[in-house]
ZADO-497199 format. One record per residue (C-alpha): residue number from 1; residue in one letter; x, y, z. Coordinates in steps of 0.25 Angstrom, whole numbers, plus 5000, padded with zeros to 4 digits. Example, Ala and Ser with C-alpha at 12.3 -4.5 7.8 and 13.67 -1.06 7.14 Angstrom:
<recs>
+-----+--------+------+-------+------+
| num | residu | east | north |   up |
+-----+--------+------+-------+------+
|   1 |      A | 5049 |  4982 | 5031 |
|   2 |      S | 5055 |  4996 | 5029 |
+-----+--------+------+-------+------+
</recs>
This chain:
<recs>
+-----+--------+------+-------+------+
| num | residu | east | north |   up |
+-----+--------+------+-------+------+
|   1 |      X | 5045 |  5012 | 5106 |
|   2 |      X | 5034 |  5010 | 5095 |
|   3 |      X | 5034 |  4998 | 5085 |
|   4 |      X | 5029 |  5004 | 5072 |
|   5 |      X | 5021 |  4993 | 5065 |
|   6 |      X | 5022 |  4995 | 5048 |
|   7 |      X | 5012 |  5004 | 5041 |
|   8 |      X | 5004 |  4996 | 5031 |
|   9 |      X | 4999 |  5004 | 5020 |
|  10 |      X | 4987 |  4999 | 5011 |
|  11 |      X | 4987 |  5006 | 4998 |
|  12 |      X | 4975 |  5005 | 4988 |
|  13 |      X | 4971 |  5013 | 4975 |
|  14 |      X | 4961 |  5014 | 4966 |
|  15 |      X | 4965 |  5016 | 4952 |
|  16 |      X | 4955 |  5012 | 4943 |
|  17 |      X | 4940 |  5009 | 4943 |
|  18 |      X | 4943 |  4994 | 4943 |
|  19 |      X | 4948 |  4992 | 4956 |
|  20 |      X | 4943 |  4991 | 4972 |
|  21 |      X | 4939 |  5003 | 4978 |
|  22 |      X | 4949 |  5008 | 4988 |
|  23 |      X | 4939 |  5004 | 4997 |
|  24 |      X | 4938 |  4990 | 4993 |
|  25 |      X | 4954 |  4990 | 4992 |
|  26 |      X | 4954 |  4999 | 5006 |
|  27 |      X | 4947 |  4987 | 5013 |
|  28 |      X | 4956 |  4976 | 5004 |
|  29 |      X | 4969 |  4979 | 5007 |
|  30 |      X | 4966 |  4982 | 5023 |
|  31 |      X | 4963 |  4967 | 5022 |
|  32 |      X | 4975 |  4964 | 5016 |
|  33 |      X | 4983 |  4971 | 5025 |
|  34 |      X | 4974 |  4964 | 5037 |
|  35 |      X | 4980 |  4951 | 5030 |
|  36 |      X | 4995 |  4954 | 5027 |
|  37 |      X | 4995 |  4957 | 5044 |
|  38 |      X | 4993 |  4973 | 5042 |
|  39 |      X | 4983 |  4982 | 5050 |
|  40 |      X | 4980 |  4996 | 5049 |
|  41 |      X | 4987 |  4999 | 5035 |
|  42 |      X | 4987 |  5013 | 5030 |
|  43 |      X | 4979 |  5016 | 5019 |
|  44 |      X | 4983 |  5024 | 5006 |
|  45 |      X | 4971 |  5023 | 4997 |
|  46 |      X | 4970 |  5031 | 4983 |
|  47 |      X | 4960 |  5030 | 4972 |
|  48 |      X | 4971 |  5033 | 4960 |
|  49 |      X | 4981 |  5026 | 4954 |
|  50 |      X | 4991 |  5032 | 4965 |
|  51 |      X | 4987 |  5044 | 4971 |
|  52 |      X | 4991 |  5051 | 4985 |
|  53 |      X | 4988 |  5040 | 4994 |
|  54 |      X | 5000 |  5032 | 4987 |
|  55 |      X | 5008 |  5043 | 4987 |
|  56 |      X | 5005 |  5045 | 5003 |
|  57 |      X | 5009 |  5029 | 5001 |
|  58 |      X | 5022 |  5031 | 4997 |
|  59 |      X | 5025 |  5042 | 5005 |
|  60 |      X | 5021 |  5036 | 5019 |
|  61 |      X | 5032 |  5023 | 5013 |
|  62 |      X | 5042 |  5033 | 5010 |
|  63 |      X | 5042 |  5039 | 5025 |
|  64 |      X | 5041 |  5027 | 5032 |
|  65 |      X | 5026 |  5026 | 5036 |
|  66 |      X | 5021 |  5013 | 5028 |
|  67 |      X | 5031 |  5001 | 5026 |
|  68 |      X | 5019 |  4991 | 5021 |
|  69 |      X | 5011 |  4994 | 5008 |
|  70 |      X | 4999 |  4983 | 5005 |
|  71 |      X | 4994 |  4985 | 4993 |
|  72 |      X | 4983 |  4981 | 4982 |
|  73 |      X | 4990 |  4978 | 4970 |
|  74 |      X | 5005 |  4982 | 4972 |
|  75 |      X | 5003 |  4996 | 4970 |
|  76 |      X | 4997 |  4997 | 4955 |
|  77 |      X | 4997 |  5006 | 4947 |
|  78 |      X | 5008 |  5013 | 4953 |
|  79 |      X | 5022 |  5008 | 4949 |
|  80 |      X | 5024 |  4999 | 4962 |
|  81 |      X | 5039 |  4995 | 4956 |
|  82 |      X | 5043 |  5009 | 4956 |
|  83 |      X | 5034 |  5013 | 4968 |
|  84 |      X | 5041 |  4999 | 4977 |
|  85 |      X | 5055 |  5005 | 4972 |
|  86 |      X | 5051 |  5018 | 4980 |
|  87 |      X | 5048 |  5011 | 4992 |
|  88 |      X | 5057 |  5000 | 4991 |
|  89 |      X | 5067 |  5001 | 5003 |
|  90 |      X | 5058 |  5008 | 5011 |
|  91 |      X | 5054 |  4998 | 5021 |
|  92 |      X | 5039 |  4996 | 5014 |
|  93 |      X | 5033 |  4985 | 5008 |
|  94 |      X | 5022 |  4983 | 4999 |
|  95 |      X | 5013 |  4971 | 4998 |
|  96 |      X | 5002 |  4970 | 4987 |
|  97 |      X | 4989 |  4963 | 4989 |
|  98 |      X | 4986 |  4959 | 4972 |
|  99 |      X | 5003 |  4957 | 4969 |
| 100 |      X | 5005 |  4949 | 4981 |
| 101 |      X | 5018 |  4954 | 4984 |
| 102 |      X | 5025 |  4961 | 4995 |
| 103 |      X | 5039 |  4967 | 4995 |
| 104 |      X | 5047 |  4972 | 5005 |
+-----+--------+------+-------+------+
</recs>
């Protein structure tokens, strides 16, 4: 009998010219995954507002595959009310790095 551990996920996005590359955010938010005890998150990088690799996000939440989200700036620019309301009850939680909050 195997012990599943929780799949992380890191999401990053780049949706204007004015933020870090998804690089730059890449390699920031594996550190904080480092720090909040996480190790070997999976990664959904997109270089738009909220294109496919969000979608693949949600959908790998809705079938059970990620419980843990870590992200940059509590999902922005998307809705995240609406988007968290979708999820909620789902055995996921989300914890932003900029917004300082976690829910559960």
């Amino acid at each position: 009998m195997s012990t599943q551990k929780p799949k992380v996920a890191v999401y990053c996005r780049v949706a204007t010219a004015d933020q870090l590359s998804i690089e730059q955010q890449r390699q920031s938010m594996r550190q904080f995954a480092k720090e909040k005890g996480f190790e070997s998150p999976v990664e959904y990088l997109d270089n738009e507002q909220q294109g496919t690799a969000f979608e693949q996000l949600t959908a790998d939440i809705l079938n059970g595959k990620i419980q843990t989200v870590l992200d940059k700036d509590s999902l922005e620019p998307i809705d995240s009310r609406e988007w968290l309301e979708g999820v909620k009850g789902l055995d996921v939680s989300v914890i932003s790095k900029s917004e300082g909050y976690e829910t559960d």
